[in-house]
DSSP file (Angstrom, degrees, kcal/mol; ACC not computed):
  #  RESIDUE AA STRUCTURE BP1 BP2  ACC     N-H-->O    O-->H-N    N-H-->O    O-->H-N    TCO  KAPPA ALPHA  PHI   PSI    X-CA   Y-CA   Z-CA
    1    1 A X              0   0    0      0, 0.0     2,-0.2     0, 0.0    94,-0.2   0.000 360.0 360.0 360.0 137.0   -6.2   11.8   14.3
    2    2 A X        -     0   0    0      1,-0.1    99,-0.1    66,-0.1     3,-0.1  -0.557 360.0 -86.6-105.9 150.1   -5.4   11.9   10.3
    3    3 A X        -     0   0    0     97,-0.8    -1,-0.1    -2,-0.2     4,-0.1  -0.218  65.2 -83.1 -66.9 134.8   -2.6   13.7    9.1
    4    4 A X    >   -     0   0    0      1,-0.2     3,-1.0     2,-0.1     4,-0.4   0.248  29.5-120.9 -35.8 157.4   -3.5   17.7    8.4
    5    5 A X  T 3  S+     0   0    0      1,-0.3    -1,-0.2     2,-0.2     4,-0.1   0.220 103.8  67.5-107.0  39.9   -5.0   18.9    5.6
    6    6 A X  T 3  S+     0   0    0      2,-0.1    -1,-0.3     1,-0.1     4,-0.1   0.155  96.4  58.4-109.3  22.9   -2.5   21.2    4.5
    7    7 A X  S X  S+     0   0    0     -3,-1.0     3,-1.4    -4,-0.1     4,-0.4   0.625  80.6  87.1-108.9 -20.9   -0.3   18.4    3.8
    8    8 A X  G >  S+     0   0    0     -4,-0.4     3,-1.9     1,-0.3    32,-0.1   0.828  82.9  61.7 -62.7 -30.7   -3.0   16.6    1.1
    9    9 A X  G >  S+     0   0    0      1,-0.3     3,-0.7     2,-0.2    -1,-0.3   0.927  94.2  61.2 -68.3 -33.5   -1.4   18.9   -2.1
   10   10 A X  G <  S+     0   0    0     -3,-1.4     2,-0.4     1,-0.2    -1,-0.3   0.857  95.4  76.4 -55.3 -22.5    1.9   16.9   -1.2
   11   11 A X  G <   +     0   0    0     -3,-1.9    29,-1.4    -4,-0.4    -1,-0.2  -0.070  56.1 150.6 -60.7   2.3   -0.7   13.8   -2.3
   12   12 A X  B <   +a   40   0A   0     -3,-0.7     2,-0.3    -2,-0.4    -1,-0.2  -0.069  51.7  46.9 -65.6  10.4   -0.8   14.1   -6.1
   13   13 A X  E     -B   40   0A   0     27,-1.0    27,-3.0    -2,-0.2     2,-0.4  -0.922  62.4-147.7-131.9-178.4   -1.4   10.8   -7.0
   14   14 A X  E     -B   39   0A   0     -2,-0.3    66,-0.9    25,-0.2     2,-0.3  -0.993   7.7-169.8-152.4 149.8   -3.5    7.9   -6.3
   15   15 A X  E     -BC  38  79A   0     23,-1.7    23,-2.1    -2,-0.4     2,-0.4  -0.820  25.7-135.1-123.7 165.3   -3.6    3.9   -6.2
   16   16 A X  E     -BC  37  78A   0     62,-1.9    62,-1.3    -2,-0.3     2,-0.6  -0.933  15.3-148.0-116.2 141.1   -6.6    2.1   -5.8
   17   17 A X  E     -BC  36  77A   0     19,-5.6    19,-1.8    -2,-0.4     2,-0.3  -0.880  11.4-172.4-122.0 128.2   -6.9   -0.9   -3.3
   18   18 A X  E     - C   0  76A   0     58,-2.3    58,-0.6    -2,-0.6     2,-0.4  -0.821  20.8-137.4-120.5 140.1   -9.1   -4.1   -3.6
   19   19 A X  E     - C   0  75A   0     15,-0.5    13,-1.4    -2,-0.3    15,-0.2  -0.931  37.1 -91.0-124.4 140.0   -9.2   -6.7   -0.4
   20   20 A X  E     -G   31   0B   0     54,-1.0    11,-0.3    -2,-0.4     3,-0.1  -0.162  31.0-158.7 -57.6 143.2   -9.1   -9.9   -1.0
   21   21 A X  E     -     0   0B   0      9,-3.2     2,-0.3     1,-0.3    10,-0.2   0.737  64.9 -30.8 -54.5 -47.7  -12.3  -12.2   -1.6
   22   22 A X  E     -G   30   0B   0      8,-0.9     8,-3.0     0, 0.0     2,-0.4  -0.823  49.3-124.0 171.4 157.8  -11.3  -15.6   -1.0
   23   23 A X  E     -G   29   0B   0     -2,-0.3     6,-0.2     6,-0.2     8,-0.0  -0.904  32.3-135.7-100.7 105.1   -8.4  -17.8   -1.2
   24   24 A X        -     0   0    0      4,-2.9     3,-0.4    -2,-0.4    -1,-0.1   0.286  33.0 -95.9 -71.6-141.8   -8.9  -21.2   -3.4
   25   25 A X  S    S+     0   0    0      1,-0.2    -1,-0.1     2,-0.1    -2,-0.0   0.689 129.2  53.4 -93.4 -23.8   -7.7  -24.7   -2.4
   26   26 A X  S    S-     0   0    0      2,-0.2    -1,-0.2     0, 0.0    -2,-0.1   0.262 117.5-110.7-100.3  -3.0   -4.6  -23.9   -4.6
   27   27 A X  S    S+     0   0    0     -3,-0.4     2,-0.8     1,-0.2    -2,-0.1   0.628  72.3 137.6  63.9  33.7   -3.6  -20.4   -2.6
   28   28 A X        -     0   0    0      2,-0.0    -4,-2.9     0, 0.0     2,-0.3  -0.875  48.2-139.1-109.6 142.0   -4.4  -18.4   -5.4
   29   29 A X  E     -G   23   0B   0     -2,-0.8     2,-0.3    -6,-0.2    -6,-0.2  -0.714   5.8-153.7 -98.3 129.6   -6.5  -15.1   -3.9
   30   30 A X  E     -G   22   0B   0     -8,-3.0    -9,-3.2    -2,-0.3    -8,-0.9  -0.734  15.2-148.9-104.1 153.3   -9.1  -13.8   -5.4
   31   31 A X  E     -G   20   0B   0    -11,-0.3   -11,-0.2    -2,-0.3    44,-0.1  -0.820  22.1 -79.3-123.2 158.3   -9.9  -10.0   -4.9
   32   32 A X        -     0   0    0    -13,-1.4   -11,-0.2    -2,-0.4   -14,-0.1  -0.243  26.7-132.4 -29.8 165.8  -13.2   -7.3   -4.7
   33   33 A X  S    S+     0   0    0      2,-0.0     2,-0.2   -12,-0.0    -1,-0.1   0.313  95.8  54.8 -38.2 -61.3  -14.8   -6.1   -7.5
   34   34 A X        -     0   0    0    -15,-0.2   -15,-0.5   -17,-0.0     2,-0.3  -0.685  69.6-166.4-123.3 163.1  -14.7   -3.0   -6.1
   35   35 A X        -     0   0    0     -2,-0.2     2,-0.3   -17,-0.1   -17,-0.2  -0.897  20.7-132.4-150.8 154.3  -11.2   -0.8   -4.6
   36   36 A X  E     - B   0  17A   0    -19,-1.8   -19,-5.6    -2,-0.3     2,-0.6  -0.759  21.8-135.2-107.2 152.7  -11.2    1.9   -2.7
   37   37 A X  E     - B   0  16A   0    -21,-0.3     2,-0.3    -2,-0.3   -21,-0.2  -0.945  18.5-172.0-142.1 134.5   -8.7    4.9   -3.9
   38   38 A X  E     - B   0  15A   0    -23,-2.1   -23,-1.7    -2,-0.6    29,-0.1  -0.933  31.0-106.8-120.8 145.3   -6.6    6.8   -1.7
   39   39 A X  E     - B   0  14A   0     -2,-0.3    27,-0.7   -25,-0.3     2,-0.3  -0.021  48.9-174.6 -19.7 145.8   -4.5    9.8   -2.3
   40   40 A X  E     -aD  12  65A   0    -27,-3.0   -27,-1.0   -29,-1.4     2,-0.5  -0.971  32.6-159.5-146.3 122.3   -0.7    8.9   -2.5
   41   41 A X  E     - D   0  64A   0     23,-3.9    23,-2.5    -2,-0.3     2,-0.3  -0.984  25.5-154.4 -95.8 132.6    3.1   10.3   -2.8
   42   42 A X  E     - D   0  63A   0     -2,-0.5     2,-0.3    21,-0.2    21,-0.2  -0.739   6.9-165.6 -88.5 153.1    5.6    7.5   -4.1
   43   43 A X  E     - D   0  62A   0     19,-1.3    19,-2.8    -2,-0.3     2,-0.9  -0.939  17.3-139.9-141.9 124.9    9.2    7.8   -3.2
   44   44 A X        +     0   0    0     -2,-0.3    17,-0.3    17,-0.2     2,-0.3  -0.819  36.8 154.1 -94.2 107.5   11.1    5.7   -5.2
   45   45 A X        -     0   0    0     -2,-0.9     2,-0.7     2,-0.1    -2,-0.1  -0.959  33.4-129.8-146.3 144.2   14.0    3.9   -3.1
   46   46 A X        +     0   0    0     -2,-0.3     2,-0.5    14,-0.1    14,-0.2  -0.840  38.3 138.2 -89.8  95.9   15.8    0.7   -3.5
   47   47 A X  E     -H   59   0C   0     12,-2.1    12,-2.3    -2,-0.7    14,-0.1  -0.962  44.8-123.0-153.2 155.8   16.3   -1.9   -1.0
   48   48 A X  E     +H   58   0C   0     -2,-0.5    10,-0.2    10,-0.3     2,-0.2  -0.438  46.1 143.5 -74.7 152.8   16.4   -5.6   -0.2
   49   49 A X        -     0   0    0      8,-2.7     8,-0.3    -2,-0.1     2,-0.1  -0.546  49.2 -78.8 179.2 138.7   14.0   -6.8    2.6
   50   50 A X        -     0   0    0     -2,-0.2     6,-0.2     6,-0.2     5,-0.0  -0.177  30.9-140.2 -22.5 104.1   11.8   -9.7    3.6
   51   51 A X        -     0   0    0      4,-1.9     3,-0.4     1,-0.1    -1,-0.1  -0.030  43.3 -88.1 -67.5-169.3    8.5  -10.2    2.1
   52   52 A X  S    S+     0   0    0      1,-0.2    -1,-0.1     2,-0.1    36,-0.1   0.576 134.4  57.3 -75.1   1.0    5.3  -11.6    4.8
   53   53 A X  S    S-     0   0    0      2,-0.2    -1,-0.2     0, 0.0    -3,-0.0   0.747 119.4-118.2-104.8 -11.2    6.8  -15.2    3.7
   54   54 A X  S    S+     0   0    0     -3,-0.4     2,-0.5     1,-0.2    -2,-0.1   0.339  71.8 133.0 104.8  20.4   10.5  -14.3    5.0
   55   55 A X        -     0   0    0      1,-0.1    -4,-1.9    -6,-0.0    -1,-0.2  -0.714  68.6 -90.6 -92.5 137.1   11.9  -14.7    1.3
   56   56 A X        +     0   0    0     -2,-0.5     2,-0.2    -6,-0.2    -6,-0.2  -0.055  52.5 175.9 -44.0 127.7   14.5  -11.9   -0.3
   57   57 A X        -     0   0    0     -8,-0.3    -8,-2.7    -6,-0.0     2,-0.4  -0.843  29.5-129.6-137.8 154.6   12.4   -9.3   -2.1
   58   58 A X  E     -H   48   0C   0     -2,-0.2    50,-0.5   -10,-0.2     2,-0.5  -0.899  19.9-143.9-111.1 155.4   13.6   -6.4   -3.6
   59   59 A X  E     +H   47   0C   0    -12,-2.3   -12,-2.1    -2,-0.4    48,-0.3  -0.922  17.4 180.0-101.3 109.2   11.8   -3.1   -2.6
   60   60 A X        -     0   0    0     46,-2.0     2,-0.3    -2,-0.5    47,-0.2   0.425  60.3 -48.8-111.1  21.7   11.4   -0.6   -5.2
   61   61 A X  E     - E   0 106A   0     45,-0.6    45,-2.5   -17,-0.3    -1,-0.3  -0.890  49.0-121.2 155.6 172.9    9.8    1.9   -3.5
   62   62 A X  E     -DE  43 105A   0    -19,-2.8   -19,-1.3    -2,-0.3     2,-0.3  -0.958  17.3-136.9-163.9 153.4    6.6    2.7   -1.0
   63   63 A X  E     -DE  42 104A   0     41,-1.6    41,-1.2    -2,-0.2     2,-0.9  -0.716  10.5-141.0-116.0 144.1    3.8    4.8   -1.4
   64   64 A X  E     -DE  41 103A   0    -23,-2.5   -23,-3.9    -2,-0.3     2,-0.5  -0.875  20.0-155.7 -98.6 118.5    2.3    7.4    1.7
   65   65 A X  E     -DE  40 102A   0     37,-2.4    37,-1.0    -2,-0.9     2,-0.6  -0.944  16.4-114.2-121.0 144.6   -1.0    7.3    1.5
   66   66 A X  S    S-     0   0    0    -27,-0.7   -27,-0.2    -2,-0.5     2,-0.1  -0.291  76.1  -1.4 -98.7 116.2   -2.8   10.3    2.9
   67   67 A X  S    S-     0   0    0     -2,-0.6     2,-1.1   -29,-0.1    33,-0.1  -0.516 114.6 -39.3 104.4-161.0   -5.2    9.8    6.1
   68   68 A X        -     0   0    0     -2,-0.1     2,-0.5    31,-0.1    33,-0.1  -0.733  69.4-175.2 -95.6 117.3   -5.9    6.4    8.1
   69   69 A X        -     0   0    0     -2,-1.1    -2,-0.1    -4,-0.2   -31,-0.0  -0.824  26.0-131.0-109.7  72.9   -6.3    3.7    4.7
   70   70 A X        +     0   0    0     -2,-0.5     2,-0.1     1,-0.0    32,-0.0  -0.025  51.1 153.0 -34.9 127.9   -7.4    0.1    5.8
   71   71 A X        -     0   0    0     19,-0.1     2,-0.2     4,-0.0    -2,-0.1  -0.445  23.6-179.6 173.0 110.5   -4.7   -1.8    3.9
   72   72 A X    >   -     0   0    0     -2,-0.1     3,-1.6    32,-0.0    17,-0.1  -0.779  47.4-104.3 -92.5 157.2   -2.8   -5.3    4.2
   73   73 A X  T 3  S+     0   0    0      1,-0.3    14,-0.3    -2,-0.2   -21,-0.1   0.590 114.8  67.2 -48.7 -23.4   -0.4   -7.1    2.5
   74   74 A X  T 3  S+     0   0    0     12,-0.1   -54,-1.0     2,-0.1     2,-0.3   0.238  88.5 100.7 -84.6  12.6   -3.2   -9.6    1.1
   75   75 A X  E <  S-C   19   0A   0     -3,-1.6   -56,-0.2   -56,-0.1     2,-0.1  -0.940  71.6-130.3-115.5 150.9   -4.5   -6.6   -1.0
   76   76 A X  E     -C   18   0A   0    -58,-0.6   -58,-2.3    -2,-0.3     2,-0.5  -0.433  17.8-156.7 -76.8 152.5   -4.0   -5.6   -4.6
   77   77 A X  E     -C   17   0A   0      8,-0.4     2,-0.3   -60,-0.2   -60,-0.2  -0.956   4.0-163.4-121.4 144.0   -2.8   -2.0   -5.5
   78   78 A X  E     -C   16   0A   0    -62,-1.3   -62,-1.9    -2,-0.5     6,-0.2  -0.951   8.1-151.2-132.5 102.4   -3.5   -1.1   -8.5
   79   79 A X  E >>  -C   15   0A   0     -2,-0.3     3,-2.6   -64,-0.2     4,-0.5  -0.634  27.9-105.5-115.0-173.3   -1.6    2.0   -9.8
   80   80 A X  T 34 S+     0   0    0    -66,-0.9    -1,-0.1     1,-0.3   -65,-0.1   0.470 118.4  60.0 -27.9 -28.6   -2.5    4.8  -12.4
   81   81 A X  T 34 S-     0   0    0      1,-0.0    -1,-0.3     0, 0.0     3,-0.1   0.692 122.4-102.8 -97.5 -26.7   -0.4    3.3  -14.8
   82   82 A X  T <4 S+     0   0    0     -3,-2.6    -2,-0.1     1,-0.2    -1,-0.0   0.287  79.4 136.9 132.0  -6.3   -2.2   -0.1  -14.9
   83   83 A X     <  -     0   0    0     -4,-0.5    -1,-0.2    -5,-0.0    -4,-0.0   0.010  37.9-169.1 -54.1 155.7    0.6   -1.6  -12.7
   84   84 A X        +     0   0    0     -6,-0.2    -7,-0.1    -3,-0.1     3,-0.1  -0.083   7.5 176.1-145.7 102.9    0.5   -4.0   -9.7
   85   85 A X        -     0   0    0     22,-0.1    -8,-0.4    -9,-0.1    24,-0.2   0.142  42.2 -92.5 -62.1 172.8    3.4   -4.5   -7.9
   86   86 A X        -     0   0    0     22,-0.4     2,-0.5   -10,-0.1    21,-0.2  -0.107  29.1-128.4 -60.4 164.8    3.2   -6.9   -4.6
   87   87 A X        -     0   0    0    -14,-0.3    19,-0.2    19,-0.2     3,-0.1  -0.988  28.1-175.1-125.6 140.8    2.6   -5.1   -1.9
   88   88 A X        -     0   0    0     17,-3.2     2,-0.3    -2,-0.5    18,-0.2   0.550  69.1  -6.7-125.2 -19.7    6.0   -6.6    0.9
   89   89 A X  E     -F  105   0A   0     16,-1.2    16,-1.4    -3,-0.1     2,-0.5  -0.903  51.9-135.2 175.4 178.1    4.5   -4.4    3.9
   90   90 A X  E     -F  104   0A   0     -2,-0.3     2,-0.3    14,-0.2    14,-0.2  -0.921  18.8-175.9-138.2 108.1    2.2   -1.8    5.8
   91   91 A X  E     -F  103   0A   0     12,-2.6    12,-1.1    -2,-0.5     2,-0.3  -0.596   9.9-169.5 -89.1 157.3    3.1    0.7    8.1
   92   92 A X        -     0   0    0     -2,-0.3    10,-0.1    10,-0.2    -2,-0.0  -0.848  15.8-156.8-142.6 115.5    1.0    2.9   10.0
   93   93 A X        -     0   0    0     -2,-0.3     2,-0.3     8,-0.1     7,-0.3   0.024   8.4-161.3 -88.3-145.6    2.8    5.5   11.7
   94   94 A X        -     0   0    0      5,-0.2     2,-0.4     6,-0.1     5,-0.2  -0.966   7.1-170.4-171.0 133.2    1.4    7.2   14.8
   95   95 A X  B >   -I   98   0D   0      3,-3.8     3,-1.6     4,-0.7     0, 0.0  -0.833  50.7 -72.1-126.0-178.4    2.1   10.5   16.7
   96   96 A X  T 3  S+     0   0    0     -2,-0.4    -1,-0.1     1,-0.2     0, 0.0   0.648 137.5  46.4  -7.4 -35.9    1.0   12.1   20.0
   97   97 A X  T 3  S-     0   0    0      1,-0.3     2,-0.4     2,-0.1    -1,-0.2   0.310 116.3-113.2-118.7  24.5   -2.1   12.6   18.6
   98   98 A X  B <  S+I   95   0D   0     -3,-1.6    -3,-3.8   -96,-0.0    -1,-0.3  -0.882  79.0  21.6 126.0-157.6   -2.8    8.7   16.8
   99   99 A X        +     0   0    0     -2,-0.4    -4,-0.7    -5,-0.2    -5,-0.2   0.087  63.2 171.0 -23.8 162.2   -3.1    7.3   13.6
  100  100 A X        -     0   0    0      1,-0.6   -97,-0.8    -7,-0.3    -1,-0.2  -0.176  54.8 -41.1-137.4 -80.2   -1.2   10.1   11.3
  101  101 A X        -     0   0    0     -2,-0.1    -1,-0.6   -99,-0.1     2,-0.3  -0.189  62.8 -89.6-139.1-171.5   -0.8    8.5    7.5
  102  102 A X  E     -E   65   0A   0    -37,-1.0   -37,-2.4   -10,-0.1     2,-0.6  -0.832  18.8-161.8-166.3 150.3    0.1    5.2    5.7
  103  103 A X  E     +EF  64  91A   0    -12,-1.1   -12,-2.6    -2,-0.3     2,-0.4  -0.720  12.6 172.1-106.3 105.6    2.9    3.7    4.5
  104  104 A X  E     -EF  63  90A   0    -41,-1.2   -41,-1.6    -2,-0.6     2,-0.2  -0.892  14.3-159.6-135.1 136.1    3.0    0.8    1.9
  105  105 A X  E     -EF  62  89A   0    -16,-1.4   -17,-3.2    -2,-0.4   -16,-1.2  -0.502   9.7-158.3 -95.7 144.6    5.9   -0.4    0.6
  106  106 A X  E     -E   61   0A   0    -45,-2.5   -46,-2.0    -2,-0.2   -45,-0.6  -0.886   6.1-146.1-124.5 149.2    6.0   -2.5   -3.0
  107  107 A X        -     0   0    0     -2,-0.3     2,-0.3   -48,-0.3   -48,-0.2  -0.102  47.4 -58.3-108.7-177.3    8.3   -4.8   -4.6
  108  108 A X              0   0    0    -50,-0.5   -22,-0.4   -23,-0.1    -1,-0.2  -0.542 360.0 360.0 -62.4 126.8    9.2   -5.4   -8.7
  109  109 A X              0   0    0     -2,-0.3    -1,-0.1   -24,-0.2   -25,-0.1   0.729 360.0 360.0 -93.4 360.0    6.0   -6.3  -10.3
């Protein structure tokens, strides 16, 4: 079940998300063409944590994105502003009733 929809006006921005294409010989990821764009709130918060490779990253912040949003750490976010920080991880929380929302948190870009 996806998070209510009286909650979507809290949602006033939006990032766009592209999964990767392929990976060359060299590790460097190539991404879609095309991104999908999901409704968002940022909260801007500062904290140290482990990226997916276990090295110190700093965390500047993580976005809620509104309903269930297919997204991993091997995708680019792209946000209004032309930005894209790393994406360091993806939560998906869950209530009684499922799926609710989803959480991904970004590093300095």
């Amino acid at each position: 079940m996806s998070i209510e929809s009286n909650f979507a006006e809290l949602f006033s921005e939006s990032v766009t998300l592209y999964p990767p294409a392929s990976v060359d010989v060299y590790g460097k990821r190539s991404f879609s063409a095309s991104g999908s764009t999901a409704s968002a709130h940022y909260v801007s918060e500062t904290l140290m944590r482990q990226d997916p490779d276990g090295r110190d990253v700093v965390e500047v912040g993580k976005f809620y994105l509104y309903g269930q949003v297919t997204v991993d750490t091997d995708y680019r976010i792209v946000l209004d502003d032309g930005s894209e920080p790393p994406i360091l991880s993806v939560d998906f929380p869950h209530d009684q009733n499922g799926w609710h929302h989803t959480v991904v948190r970004v590093g300095r870009g």
